[in-house]
C-alpha positions in Angstrom: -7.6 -24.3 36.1 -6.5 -25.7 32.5 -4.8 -24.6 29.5 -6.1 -23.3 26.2 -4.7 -23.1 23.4 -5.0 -20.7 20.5 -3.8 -21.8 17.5 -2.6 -20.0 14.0 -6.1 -19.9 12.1 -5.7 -19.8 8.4 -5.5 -16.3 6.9 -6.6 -17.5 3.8 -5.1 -17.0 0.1 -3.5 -20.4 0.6 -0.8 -19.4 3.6 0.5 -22.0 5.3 2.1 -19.6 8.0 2.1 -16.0 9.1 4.8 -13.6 10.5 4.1 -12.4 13.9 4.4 -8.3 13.3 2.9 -7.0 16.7 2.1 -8.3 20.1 -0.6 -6.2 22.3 0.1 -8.7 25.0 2.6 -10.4 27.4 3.1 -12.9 29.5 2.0 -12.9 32.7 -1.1 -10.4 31.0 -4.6 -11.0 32.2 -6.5 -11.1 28.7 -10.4 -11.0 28.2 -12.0 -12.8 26.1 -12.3 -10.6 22.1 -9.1 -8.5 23.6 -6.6 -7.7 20.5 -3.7 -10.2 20.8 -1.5 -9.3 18.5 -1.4 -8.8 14.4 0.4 -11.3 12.0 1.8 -10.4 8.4 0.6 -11.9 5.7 1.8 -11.3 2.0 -0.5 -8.6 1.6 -1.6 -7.2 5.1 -1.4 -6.4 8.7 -4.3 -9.2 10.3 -5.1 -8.2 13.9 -5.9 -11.5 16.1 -8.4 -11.5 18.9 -8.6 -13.9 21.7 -10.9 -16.5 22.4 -11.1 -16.6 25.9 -10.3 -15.4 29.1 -7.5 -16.1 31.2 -4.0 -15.4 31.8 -0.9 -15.8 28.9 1.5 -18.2 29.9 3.1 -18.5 26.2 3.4 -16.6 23.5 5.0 -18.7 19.7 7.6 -16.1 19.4 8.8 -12.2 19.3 7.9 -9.9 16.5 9.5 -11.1 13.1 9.1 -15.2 13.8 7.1 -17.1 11.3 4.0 -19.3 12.5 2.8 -22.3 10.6 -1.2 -22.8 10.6 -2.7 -24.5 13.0 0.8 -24.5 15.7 0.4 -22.9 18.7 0.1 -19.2 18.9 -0.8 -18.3 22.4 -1.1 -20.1 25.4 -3.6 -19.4 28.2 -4.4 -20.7 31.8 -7.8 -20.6 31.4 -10.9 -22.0 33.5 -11.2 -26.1 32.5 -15.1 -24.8 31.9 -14.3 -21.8 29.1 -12.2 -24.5 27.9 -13.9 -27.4 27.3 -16.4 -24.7 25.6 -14.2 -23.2 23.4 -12.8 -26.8 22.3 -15.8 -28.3 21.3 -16.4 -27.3 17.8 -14.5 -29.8 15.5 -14.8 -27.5 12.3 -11.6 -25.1 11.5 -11.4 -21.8 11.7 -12.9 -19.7 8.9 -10.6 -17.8 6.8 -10.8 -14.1 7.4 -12.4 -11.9 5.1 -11.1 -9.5 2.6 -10.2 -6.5 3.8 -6.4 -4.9 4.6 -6.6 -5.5 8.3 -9.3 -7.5 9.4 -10.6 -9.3 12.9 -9.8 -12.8 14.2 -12.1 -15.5 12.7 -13.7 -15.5 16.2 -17.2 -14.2 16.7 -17.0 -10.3 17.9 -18.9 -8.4 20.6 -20.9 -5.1 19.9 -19.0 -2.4 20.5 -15.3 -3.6 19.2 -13.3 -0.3 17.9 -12.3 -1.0 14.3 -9.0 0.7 13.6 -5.8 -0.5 12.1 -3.0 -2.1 14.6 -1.3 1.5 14.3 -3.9 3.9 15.6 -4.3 1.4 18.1 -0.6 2.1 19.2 -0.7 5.1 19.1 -4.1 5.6 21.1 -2.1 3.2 24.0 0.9 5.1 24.4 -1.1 8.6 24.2 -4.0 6.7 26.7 -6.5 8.0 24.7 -10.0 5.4 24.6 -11.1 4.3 21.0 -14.4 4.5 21.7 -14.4 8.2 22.5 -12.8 8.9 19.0 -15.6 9.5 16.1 -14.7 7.1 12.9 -15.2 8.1 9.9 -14.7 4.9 7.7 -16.3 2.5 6.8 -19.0 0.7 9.8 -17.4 3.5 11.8 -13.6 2.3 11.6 -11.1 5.3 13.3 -9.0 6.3 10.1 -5.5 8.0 10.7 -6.6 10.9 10.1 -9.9 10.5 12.8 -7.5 9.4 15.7 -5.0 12.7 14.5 -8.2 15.4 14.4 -9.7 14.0 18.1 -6.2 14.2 19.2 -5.7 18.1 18.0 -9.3 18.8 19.6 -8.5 16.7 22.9 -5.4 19.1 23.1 -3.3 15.8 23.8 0.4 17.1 24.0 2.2 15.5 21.2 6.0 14.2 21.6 8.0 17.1 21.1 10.0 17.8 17.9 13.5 16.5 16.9 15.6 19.2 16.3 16.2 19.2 12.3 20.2 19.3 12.8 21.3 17.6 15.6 24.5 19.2 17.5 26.4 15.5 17.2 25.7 12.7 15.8 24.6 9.8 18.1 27.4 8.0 19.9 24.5 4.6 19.6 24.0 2.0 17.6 20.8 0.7 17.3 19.9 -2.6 15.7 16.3 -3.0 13.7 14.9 -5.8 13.0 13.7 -6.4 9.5 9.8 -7.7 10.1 6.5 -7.3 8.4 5.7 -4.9 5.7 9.2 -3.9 5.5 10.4 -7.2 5.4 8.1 -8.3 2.5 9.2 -5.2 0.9 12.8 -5.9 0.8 12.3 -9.8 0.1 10.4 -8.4 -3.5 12.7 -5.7 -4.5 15.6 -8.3 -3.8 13.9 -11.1 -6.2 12.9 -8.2 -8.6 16.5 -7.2 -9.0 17.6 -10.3 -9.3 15.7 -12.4 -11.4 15.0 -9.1 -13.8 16.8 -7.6 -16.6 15.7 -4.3 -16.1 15.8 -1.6 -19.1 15.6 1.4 -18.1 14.3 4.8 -20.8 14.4 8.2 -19.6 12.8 11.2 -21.9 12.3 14.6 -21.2 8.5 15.7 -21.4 7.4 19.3 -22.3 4.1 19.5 -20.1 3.5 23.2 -20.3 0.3 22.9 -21.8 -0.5 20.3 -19.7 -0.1 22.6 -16.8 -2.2 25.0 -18.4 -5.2 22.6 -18.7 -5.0 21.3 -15.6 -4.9 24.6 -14.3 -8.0 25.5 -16.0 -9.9 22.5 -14.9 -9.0 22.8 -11.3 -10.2 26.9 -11.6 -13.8 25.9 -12.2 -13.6 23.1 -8.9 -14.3 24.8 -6.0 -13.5 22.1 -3.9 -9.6 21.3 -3.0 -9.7 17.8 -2.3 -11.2 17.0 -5.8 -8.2 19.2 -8.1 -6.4 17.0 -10.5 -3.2 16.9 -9.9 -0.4 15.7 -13.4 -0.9 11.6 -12.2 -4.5 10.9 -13.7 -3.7 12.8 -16.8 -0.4 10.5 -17.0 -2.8 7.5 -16.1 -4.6 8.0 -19.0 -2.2 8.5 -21.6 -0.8 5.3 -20.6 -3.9 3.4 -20.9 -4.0 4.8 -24.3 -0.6 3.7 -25.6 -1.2 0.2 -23.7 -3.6 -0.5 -27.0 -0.8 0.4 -29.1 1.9 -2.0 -27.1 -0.2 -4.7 -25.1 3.1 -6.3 -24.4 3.6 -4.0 -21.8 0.8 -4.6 -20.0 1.4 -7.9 -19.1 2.5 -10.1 -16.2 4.6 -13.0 -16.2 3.3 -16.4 -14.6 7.7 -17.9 -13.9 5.5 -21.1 -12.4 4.2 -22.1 -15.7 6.6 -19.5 -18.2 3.9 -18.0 -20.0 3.5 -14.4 -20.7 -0.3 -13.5 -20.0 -1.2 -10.0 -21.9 -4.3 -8.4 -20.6 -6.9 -6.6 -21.7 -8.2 -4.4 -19.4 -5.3 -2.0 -17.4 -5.2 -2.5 -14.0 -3.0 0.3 -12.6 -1.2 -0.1 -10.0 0.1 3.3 -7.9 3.2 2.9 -5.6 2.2 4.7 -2.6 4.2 5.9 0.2 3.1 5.3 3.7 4.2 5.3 7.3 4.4 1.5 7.1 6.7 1.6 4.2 5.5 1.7 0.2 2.5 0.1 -1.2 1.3 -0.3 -4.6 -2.9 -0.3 -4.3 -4.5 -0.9 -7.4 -7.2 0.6 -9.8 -8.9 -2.0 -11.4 -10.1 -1.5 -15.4 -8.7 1.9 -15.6 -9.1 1.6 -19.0 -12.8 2.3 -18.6 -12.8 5.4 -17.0 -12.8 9.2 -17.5 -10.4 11.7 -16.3 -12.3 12.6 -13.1 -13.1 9.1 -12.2 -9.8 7.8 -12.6 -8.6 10.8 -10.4 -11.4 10.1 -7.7 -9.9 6.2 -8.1 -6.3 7.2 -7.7 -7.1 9.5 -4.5 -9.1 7.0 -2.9 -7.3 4.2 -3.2 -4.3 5.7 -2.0 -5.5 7.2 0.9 -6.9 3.7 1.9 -3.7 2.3 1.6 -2.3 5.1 3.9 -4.9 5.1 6.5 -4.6 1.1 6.4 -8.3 0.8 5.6 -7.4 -0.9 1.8 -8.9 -4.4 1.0 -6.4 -6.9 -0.5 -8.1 -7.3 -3.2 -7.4 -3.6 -4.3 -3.9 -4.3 -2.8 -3.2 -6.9 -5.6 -4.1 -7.9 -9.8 -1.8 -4.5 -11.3 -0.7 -5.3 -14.5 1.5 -1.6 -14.7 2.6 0.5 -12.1 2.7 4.3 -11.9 5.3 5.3 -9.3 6.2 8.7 -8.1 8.3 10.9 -6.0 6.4 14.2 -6.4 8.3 17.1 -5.4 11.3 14.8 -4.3 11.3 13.0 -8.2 14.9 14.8 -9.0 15.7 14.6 -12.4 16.2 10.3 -13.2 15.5 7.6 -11.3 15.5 3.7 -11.9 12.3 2.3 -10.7 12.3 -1.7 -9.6 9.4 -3.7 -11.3 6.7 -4.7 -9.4 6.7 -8.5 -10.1 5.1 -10.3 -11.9 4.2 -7.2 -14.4 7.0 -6.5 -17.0 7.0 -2.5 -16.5 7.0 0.5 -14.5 6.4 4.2 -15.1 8.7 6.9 -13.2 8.0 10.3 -12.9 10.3 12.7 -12.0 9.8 16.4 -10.6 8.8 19.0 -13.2 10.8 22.0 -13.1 11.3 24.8 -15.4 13.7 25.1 -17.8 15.3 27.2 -20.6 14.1 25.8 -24.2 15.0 26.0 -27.5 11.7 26.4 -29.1 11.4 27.3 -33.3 14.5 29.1 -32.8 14.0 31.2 -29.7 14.5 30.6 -26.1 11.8 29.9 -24.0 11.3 29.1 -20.4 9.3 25.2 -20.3 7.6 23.1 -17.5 9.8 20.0 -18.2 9.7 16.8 -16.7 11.2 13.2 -17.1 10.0 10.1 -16.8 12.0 7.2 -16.0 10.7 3.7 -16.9 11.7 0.4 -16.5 10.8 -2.9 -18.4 11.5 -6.4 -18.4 14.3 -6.9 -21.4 12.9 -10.7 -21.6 9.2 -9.7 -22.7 9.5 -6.1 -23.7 12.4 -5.2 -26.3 14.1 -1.7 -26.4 12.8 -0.2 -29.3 9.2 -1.1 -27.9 9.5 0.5 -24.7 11.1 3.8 -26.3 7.6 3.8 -28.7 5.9 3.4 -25.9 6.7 6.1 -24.2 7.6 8.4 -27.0 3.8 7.5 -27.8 3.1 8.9 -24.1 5.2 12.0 -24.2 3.0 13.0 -27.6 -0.4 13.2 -25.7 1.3 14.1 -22.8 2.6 18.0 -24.8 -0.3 17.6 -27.2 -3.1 17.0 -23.8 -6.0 17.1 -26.6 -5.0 13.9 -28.0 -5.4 12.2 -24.8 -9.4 13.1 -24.8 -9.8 12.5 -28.8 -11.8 9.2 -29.9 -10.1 6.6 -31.1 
């Protein structure tokens, strides 16, 4: 018998180390070769590992939450001196992984590997449900979320019961989480956003009636549910519209070399909540497309980012973010910037309210939105135009569609 090694491989996108998120083994284990060892966090993604031989775990680099340099030790297997020797020969390094959300070890794969993400994976273990009985409907066949959720229903697989909504006491526990992966990235940005930006914050009360009204009418002549508009793409494109009015918003700042970089085309970014915490996917050149494409973009993006089957690069490049709360949006809010970019657009719930209107009261579909900008880049008065700019097309919904 001998001992293999499996080092870190580099993720790519210039990591030098990884944080371990998940582990799918443990010592002791008897692992076959291409069996799912674990996944490590990058910056921008869950990246499931597979092993490249067979044999038994001995040593594992750490628990869920350490950080792994490149090329140290990662897991360590008692292994036939044979496999060995055959997996050591090659001299060359291990090829970065592709792009893709949550991608494969840079070993080669056998036929017949279930793509999923790391947490339908779970999930299939501790309901003992096989992968490969579970139709996938992404792409190459991947199980999406909502795949593993619909062969579950069918299967008639009990699901864990309910939690009662109001507990009788509270728990008499406490229970200690550890901060790791997504979350942890999550809270190490806001914390560097808060701190090392000045945020401004404008709130201003939209009157979206007629909006309403025209996206009512639209969705009337769409028979199909999946494809109605809902207030976000309209909102998307009134903001690429005042963006050629105030390019200073729709910039990023590089703090490596100070400069400012304005860009030209809008590359939206949409904070999306998700059962691993929020991400932001991004619409690239939203600028050059029409209501129902920008829509279709917004929808799909986000449900890749949900389902886990996003690529990084539609995970990064925003140069403005659209985040909202939907029917949780309250009435203000004071959205964090998603660094580098220098602003963010809020929107709050739309509710209705009395208004005075040419000198009668009327009942209005009113809604706020709350933005936020970087004070260093984007001064006061600009911001307020900016958005005062949006609120017009936003009551006036014609002037969003009229030629510039």
């Amino acid at each position: 018998m001998s001992e293999y090694i499996f080092k870190m491989p580099d993720l790519g996108e210039g990591m030098v180390e990884s944080e371990i998120s998940e582990w799918f083994i443990n010592v002791g284990d008897q692992v076959t070769e291409e069996d799912v060892v674990g996944t490590m966090m990058t910056d921008k993604a869950a990246v499931e590992l597979s092993s490249p031989v067979s044999g038994k775990v001995i040593k594992l680099a750490g628990e869920p939450g350490d950080i792994v340099a490149v090329g140290a030790a990662l897991v360590v297997f008692e292994t036939d001196a044979s496999v060995a020797a055959r997996i050591a020969a090659p001299t060359e390094e291990p090829a970065p992984v592709e792009d893709s959300a949550v991608e494969r070890s840079p070993t080669p794969k056998k036929a017949g590997r279930v793509a999923t993400s790391p947490a339908v994976r779970r999930r299939a273990k501790e309901a003992g449900i096989d992968l490969h009985s579970v139709p996938g409907t992404g792409a190459g066949g991947r199980i999406t979320r909502k795949d593993f959720e619909a062969y579950v229903g069918e299967a008639g697989v009990p699901r864990p019961a309910a939690v009662p909504s109001i507990p009788t006491r509270a728990s008499a526990e406490t229970k200690e989480i550890k901060v790791i992966g997504l979350r942890r990235i999550i809270a190490e940005r806001m914390a560097t956003a808060s701190r090392e930006i000045p945020h401004f914050t404008y709130v201003e009360e939209i009157d979206i009636t007629e909006l309403e009204a025209l996206r009512k009418h639209l969705n009337s002549k769409n028979t199909d549910p999946a494809q109605r508009l809902t207030p976000l793409p309209f909102l998307g494109l009134a903001l690429v519209r005042a963006l050629r009015e105030f390019p200073q918003c729709n910039a990023t700042y590089d703090k490596d070399r100070n400069i400012l970089i304005q860009h030209g085309p809008v590359n939206l970014g949409v904070a999306t909540q998700t059962n691993d915490g929020l991400k932001v996917p991004v619409v690239h050149n939203a600028d050059a497309l029409s209501l129902d494409q920008l829509a279709s973009e917004i929808r799909r993006v986000s449900e890749a980012a949900r389902n886990n089957s996003i690529t990084k690069n539609e995970l990064s490049g925003s140069t403005i973010t659209i985040t909202s709360l939907g029917k949780l949006g309250g009435i203000v809010s004071t959205p964090v910037i998603n660094q580098p970019e220098v602003g963010i657009i809020g929107v709050n719930r739309a509710v209705e309210r009395p208004v005075v209107l040419n000198g009668q009261v009327d009942i209005r579909l009113m809604m706020n939105l709350s933005s936020s900008f970087d004070h260093r880049f984007v001064d006061g008065y600009d911001a307020a135009a900016m958005i005062q700019r949006i609120r017009e097309m936003l009551e006036h919904p014609a002037m969003i569609f009229l030629p510039e």
